[in-house]
C-alpha positions as CSV (number, residue, x, y, z in Angstrom):
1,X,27.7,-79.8,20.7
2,X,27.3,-78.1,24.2
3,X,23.7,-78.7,25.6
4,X,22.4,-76.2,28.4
5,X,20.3,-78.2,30.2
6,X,19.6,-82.0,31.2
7,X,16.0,-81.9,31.1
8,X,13.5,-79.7,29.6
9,X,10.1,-79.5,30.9
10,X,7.1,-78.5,28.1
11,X,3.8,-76.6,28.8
12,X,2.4,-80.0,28.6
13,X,4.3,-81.3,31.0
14,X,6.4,-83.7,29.4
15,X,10.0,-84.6,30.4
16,X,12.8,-84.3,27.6
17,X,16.1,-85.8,28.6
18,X,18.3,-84.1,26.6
19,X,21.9,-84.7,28.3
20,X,22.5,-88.0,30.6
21,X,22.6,-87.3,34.1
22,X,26.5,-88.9,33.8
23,X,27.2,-85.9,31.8
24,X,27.8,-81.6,32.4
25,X,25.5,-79.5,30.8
26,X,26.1,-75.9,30.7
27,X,23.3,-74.7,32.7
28,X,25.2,-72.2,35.2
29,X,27.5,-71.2,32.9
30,X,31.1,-69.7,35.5
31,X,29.6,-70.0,38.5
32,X,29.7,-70.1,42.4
33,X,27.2,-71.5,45.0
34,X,27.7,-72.1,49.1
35,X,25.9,-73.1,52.3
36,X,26.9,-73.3,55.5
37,X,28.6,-76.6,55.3
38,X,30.1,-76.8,51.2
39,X,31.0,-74.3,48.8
40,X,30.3,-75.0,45.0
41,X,32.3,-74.3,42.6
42,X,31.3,-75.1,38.2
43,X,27.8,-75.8,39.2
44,X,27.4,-77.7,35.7
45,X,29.8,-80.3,37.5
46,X,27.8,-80.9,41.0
47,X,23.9,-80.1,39.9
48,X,21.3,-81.2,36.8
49,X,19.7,-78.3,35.1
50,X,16.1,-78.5,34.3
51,X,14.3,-75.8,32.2
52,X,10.8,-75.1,32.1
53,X,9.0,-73.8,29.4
54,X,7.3,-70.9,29.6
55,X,6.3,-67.6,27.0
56,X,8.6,-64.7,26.4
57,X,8.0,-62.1,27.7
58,X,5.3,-62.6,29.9
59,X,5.4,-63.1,33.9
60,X,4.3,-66.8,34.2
61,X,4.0,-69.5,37.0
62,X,4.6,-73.5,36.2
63,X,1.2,-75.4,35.4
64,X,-0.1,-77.8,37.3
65,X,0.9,-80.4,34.8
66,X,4.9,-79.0,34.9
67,X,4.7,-79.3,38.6
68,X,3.9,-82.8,38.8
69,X,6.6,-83.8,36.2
70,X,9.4,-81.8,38.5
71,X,8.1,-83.3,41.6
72,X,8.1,-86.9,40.0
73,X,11.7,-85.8,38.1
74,X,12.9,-84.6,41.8
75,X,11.7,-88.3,43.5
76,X,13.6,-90.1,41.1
Protein backbone atom coordinates (compact mmCIF):
# COMPACT_ATOMS: atom_id res chain seq x y z
CA UNK A 1 0.00 0.00 0.00
CA UNK A 2 1.11 3.64 -0.80
CA UNK A 3 1.44 5.82 2.43
CA UNK A 4 1.25 9.74 2.03
CA UNK A 5 3.29 10.80 4.55
CA UNK A 6 6.27 9.69 6.84
CA UNK A 7 5.18 11.16 9.95
CA UNK A 8 1.96 12.27 11.24
CA UNK A 9 1.69 14.71 13.97
CA UNK A 10 -1.69 14.48 16.43
CA UNK A 11 -3.44 17.30 18.39
CA UNK A 12 -1.67 15.87 21.20
CA UNK A 13 1.35 16.13 19.89
CA UNK A 14 2.59 12.79 19.43
CA UNK A 15 4.85 11.63 16.56
CA UNK A 16 3.56 8.60 14.30
CA UNK A 17 6.20 7.09 12.02
CA UNK A 18 4.29 5.67 9.57
CA UNK A 19 6.80 5.17 6.49
CA UNK A 20 10.83 4.82 7.25
CA UNK A 21 12.72 7.67 6.42
CA UNK A 22 14.70 4.96 3.88
CA UNK A 23 11.55 4.91 2.02
CA UNK A 24 9.14 7.46 -0.61
CA UNK A 25 5.97 8.39 0.62
CA UNK A 26 3.67 10.07 -1.63
CA UNK A 27 3.38 13.28 -0.03
CA UNK A 28 3.94 15.76 -3.20
CA UNK A 29 2.24 13.69 -5.42
CA UNK A 30 4.05 14.97 -9.52
CA UNK A 31 5.86 17.60 -8.47
CA UNK A 32 8.57 20.32 -9.01
CA UNK A 33 10.57 22.46 -6.44
CA UNK A 34 13.82 24.94 -7.09
CA UNK A 35 16.21 27.49 -5.40
CA UNK A 36 18.79 29.32 -6.61
CA UNK A 37 21.37 26.56 -6.45
CA UNK A 38 19.20 22.91 -7.17
CA UNK A 39 16.09 22.19 -8.84
CA UNK A 40 13.87 19.29 -7.44
CA UNK A 41 12.29 17.08 -9.25
CA UNK A 42 9.59 13.88 -7.52
CA UNK A 43 9.78 15.63 -4.14
CA UNK A 44 8.60 12.24 -2.52
CA UNK A 45 12.29 11.13 -3.60
CA UNK A 46 14.47 14.11 -2.01
CA UNK A 47 12.09 15.28 1.15
CA UNK A 48 9.99 13.53 4.35
CA UNK A 49 6.47 14.51 4.51
CA UNK A 50 5.04 15.31 7.84
CA UNK A 51 1.33 15.98 8.38
CA UNK A 52 -0.30 17.72 11.16
CA UNK A 53 -3.46 17.17 12.38
CA UNK A 54 -5.81 19.62 12.46
CA UNK A 55 -10.12 19.97 12.04
CA UNK A 56 -11.85 20.26 8.79
CA UNK A 57 -12.88 22.83 7.87
CA UNK A 58 -11.84 25.28 10.20
CA UNK A 59 -8.75 27.88 9.87
CA UNK A 60 -6.39 26.47 12.55
CA UNK A 61 -2.66 27.14 13.74
CA UNK A 62 -0.35 24.12 15.21
CA UNK A 63 -0.52 23.81 19.20
CA UNK A 64 1.96 24.44 21.29
CA UNK A 65 2.42 20.76 21.96
CA UNK A 66 2.68 20.01 17.76
CA UNK A 67 5.30 22.57 17.62
CA UNK A 68 7.62 21.16 20.01
CA UNK A 69 7.31 17.63 18.41
CA UNK A 70 8.24 19.28 14.79
CA UNK A 71 10.95 21.20 16.23
CA UNK A 72 12.35 18.04 18.16
CA UNK A 73 11.33 15.78 14.72
CA UNK A 74 13.31 18.72 12.65
CA UNK A 75 16.70 18.40 15.25
CA UNK A 76 16.86 14.85 14.72
Amino acid sequence: SIHAYHFVIDRFGRVFRVVPESDVANHAGPSVWADPENAYVGLNESFLGVAVETQTGEEQTASPGQIHSLRILTEM
